[in-house]
C-alpha positions as CSV (number, residue, x, y, z in Angstrom):
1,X,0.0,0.0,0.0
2,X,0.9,3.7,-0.7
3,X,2.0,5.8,2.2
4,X,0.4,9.4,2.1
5,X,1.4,11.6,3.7
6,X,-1.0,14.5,6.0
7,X,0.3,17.5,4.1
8,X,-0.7,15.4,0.7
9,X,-3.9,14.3,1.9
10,X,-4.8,18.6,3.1
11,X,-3.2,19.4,-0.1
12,X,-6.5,17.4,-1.9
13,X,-9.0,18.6,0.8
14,X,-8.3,22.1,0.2
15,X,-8.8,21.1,-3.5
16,X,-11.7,19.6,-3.9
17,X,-12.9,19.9,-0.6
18,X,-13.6,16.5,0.2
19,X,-13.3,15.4,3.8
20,X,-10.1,14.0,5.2
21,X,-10.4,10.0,5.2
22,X,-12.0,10.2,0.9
23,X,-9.1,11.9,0.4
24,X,-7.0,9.6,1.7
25,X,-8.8,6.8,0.0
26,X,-8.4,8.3,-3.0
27,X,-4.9,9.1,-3.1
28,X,-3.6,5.4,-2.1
29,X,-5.8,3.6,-4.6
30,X,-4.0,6.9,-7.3
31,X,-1.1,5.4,-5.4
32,X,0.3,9.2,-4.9
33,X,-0.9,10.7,-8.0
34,X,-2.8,13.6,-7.3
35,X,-4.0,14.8,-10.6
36,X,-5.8,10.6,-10.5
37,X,-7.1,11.0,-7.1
38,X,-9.0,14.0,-7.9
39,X,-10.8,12.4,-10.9
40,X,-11.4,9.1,-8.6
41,X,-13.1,11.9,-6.4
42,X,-14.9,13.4,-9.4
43,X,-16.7,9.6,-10.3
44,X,-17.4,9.4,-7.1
45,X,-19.6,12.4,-7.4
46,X,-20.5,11.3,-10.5
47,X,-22.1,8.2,-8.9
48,X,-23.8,10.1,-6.1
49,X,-25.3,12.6,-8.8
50,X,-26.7,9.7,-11.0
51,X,-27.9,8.2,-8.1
52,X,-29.6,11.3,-6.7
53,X,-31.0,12.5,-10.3
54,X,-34.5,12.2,-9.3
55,X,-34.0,14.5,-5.7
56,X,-35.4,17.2,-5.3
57,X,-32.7,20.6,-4.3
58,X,-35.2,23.0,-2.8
59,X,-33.2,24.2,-0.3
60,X,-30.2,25.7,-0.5
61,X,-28.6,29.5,-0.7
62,X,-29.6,32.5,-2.5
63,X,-26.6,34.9,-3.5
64,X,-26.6,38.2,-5.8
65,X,-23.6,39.9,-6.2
66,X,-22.5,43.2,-7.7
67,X,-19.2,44.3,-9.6
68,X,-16.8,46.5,-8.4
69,X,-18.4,49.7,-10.7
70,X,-21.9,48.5,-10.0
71,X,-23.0,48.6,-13.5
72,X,-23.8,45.0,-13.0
73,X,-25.5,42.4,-10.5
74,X,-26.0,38.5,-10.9
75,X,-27.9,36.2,-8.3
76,X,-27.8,32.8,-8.1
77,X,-29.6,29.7,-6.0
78,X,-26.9,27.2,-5.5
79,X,-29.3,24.5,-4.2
80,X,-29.4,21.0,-2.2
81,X,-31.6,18.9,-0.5
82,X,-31.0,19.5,2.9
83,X,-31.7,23.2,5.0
84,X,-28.8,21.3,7.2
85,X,-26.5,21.3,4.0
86,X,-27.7,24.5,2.7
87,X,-26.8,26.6,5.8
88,X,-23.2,24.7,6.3
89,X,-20.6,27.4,6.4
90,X,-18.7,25.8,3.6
91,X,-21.9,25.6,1.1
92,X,-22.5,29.0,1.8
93,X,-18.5,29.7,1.0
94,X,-19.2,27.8,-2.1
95,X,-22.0,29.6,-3.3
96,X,-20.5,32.8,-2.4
97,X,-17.8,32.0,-4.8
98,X,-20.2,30.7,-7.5
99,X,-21.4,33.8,-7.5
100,X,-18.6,35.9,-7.8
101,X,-17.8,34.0,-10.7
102,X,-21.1,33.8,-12.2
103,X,-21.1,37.7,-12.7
104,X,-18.2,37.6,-15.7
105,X,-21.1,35.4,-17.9
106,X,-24.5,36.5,-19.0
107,X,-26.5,33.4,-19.2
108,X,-26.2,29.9,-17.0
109,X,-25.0,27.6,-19.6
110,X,-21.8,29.9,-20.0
111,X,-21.2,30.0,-16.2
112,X,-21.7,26.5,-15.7
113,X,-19.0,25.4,-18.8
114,X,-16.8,28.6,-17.1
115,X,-13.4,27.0,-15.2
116,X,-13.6,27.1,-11.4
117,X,-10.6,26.2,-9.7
118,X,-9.2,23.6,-12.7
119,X,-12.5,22.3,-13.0
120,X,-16.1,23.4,-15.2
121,X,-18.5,24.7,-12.4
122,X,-20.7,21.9,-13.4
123,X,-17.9,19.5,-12.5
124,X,-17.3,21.2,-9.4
125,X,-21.2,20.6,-8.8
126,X,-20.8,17.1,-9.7
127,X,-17.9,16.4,-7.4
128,X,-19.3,18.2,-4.6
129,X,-22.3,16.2,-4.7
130,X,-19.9,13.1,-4.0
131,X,-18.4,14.8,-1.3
132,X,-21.7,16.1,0.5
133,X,-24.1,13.5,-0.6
134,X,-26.6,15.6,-1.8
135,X,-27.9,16.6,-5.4
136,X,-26.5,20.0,-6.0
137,X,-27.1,22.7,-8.9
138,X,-27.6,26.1,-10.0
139,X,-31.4,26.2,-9.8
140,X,-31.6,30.0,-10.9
141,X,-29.6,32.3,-12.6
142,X,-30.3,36.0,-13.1
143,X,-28.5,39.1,-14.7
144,X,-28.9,42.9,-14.2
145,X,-27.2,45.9,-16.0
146,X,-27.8,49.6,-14.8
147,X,-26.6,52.7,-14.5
148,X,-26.1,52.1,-10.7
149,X,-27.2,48.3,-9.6
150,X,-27.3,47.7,-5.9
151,X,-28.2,44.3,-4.1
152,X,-29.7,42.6,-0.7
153,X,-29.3,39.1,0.5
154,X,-31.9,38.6,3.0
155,X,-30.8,36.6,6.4
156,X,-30.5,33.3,6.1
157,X,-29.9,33.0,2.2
158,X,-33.1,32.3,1.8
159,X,-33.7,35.5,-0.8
160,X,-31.4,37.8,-2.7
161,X,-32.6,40.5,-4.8
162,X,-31.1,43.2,-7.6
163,X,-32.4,46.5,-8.6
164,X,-30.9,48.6,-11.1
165,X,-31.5,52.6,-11.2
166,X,-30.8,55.1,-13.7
167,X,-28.1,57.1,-12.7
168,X,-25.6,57.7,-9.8
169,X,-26.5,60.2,-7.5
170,X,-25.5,61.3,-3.7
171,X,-26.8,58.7,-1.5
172,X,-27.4,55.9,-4.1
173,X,-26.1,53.1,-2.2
174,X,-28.3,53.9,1.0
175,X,-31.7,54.0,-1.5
176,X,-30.5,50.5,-3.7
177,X,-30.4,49.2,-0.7
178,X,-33.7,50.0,0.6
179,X,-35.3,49.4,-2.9
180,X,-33.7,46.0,-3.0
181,X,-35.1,45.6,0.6
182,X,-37.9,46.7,-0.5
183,X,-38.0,43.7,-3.5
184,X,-37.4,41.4,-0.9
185,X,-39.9,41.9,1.4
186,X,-43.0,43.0,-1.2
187,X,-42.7,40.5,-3.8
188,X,-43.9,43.0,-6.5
189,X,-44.5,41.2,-9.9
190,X,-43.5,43.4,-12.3
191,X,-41.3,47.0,-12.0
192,X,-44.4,49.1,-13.5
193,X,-48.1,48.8,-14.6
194,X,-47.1,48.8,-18.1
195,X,-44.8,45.5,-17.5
196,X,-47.8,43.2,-15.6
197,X,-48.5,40.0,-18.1
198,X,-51.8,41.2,-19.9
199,X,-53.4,37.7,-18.6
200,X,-52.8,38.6,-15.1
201,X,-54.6,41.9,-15.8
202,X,-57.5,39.9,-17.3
203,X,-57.5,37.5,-14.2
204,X,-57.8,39.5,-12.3
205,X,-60.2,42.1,-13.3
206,X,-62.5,38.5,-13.6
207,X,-61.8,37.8,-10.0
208,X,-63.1,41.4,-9.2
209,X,-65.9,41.1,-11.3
210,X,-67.4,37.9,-9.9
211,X,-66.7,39.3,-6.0
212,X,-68.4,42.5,-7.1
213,X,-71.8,40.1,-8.7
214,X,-71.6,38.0,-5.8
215,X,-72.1,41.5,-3.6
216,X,-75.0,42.5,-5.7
217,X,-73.3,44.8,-7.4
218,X,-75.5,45.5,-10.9
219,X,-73.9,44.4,-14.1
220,X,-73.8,47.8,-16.2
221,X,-71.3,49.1,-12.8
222,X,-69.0,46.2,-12.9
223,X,-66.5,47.5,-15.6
224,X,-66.0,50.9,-14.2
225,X,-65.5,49.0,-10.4
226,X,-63.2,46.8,-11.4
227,X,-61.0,49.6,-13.5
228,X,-60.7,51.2,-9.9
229,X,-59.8,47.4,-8.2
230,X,-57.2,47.0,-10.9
231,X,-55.3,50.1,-9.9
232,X,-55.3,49.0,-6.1
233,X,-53.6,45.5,-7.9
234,X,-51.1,47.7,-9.5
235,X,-50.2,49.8,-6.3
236,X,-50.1,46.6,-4.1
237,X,-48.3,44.6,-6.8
238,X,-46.0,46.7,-9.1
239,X,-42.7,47.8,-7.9
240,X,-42.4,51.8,-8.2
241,X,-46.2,52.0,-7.3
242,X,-46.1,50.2,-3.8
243,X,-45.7,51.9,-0.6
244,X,-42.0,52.5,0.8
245,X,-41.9,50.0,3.4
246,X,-39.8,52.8,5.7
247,X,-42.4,55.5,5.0
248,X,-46.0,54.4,3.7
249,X,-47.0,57.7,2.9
250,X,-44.0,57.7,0.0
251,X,-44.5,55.4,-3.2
252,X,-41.0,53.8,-4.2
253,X,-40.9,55.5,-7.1
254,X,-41.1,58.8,-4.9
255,X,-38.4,57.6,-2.2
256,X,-36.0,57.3,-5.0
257,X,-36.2,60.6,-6.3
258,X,-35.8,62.5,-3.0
259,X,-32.1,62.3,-3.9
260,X,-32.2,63.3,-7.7
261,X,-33.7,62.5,-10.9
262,X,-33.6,58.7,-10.2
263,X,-35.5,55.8,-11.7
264,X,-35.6,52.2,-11.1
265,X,-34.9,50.8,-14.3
266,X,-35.5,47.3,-12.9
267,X,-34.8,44.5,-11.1
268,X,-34.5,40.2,-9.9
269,X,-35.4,38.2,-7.2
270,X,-34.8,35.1,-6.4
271,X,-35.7,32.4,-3.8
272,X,-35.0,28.8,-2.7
273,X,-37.5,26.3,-4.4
């Protein structure tokens, strides 16, 4: 048998981040070689992966990330199966990483062919599903671009947002901040009225109609009600329209520009599941 030695074996943890004794394994049966041991570690994950096709990686951590001009923002959802695995300090590590990366590509497939560390990122995904035991992946990926993009990850990983405003004024960073807050704890489904899907807008004025017949409302009203019900949808539900969650009597849109002529041009968010 091969003798290994510790500083070897730390050498191919540090790696590939496998634990101690699979990396011991691994280099006696590569009988030294380390370039062989990591690709023994690699089927390995490729094994746990084939077996764990069919799972199910609804938990795990949401990350956005913005450049150093912050002209650009990516988030990502590096998930797993477990919330034990997905709030590890070393999955989080990962995924912080990921992400960092993830920002020089505009679309997923790119990132995951992009070289992390020696490896694709979809190897690296592969392998440390060997080493963790769970089914890993990038379950979302999403771009911004802006004149000024600004970003909030929300405590526990469980939410990260972007937003992206239209120029840089005095201040900016404090109101991203809040807007992409704001994104995170309001859900809105669309930045403006203008960019609601024009089937929600008929779903919904339906809904209102049927409440309104089932009030007694009469029929020849029910158009001109619902108008006025569709407007409270856009308030509640679009972006600028909603209520500054740090002052209710301001409208996002109106926050923003209390420091210049500012806009929010748009903006992502993404969650576990």
């Amino acid at each position: 048998m091969v003798k290994v030695t510790a500083a070897e074996v730390n050498k191919l943890r540090k790696s590939t981040g496998a634990g101690m004794m699979d990396c011991k394994k691994a280099l006696v049966e590569a009988e030294g070689d380390f370039e062989k041991a990591i690709d023994i570690l690699r089927k390995k994950g490729q094994k746990v992966a084939a077996k764990r096709a069919d799972r199910e990686s609804t938990e795990g951590a949401a990350i956005a990330k913005v450049n150093d001009n912050k002209t650009e923002g990516v988030s990502i959802v590096l998930g797993c199966e477990t919330d034990f695995v997905g709030k590890n300090e070393s999955f989080v590590s990962l995924a912080h990483e990921l992400a960092e990366l993830a920002l020089d590509f505009d679309s997923k497939e790119a990132f995951l062919a992009a070289d992390f560390k020696g490896m694709s990122v979809a190897e690296k995904l592969i392998e440390q599903t060997g080493v963790i035991g769970e089914k890993l992946g990038i379950n979302v990926f999403e771009k911004i671009t802006a004149p000024f993009v600004g970003s909030y990850i929300h405590a526990g990983n469980k939410i990260a947002t972007l937003v992206g405003l239209s120029s840089v004024e005095d201040g900016i960073d404090v109101v991203a901040k809040d807007v992409a807050m704001q994104v995170a704890a309001m859900n809105p489904i669309a930045l403006d009225e203008n960019e609601v899907d024009a089937s929600i807008i008929e779903k919904e004025i339906e809904i209102a109609k049927d409440q309104l017949r089932a009030e007694g409302k009469p029929e020849a009203m029910l158009d001109t009600i619902a108008k006025g019900k569709i407007k409270r949808f856009f308030k509640d539900n679009t972006l600028v329209n909603q209520a500054f969650i740090k002052n209710s009597k301001q409208t996002v849109s109106e926050y923003v520009k209390t420091i210049g002529d500012l806009n929010v041009t748009g903006f992502k968010r993404v969650t576990l599941g």
